[in-house]
N, C-alpha and C positions, 0 to 999 in steps of 0.2 A: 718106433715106439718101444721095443726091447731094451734100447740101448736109453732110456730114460730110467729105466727099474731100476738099473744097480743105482745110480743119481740119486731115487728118491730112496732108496735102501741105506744109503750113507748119509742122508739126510738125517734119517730116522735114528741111525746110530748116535751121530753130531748131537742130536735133541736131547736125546734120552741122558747124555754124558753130563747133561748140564755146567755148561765154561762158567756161569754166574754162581754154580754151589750152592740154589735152593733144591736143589733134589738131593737128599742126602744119604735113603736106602737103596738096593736093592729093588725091591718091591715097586718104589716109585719109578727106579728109572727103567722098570719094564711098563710099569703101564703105559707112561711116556713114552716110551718106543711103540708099544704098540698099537698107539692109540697113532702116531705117526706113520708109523710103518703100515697099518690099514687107508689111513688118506692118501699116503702117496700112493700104492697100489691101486687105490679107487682115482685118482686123479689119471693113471697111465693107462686104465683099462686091467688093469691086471688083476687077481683073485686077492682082495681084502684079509681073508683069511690066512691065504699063504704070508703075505705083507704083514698083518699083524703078529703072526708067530716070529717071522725072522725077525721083526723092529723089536718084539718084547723080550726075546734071547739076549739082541746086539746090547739092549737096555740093562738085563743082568748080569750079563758077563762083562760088560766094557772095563770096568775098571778091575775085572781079576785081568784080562788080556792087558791090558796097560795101556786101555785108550782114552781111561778118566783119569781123574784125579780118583786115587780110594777114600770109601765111607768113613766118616769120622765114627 
């Protein structure tokens, strides 16, 4: 079950970066993340909480780290 978290943790990240380019802030692509990053922790057993903070982090930083496209 451990080894599912970081999976749905990169899920969360993948979602929030949005590849289609309707998420366009910041702001959106943390709720995204951590509205992801809390189901996939709820799907593994794991603390929602914990899941939602790292999904809504991975969601606002992704594209300073260089894992989106950046905000227009």
């Amino acid at each position: 079950m451990k080894k599912i978290l970081p999976l749905a943790l990169s899920a969360a990240l993948l979602s929030a970066c949005a590849p289609g380019g309707f998420i366009d802030s910041d702001v959106e692509r943390g709720l995204v993340g951590a509205a992801v990053g809390y189901g996939a922790a709820k799907a593994v057993n794991g603390n929602g909480d914990r899941g939602a903070i790292i999904g809504g982090l991975a969601g606002v930083f992704c594209d300073d780290l260089g894992g989106c496209s950046p905000s227009r």
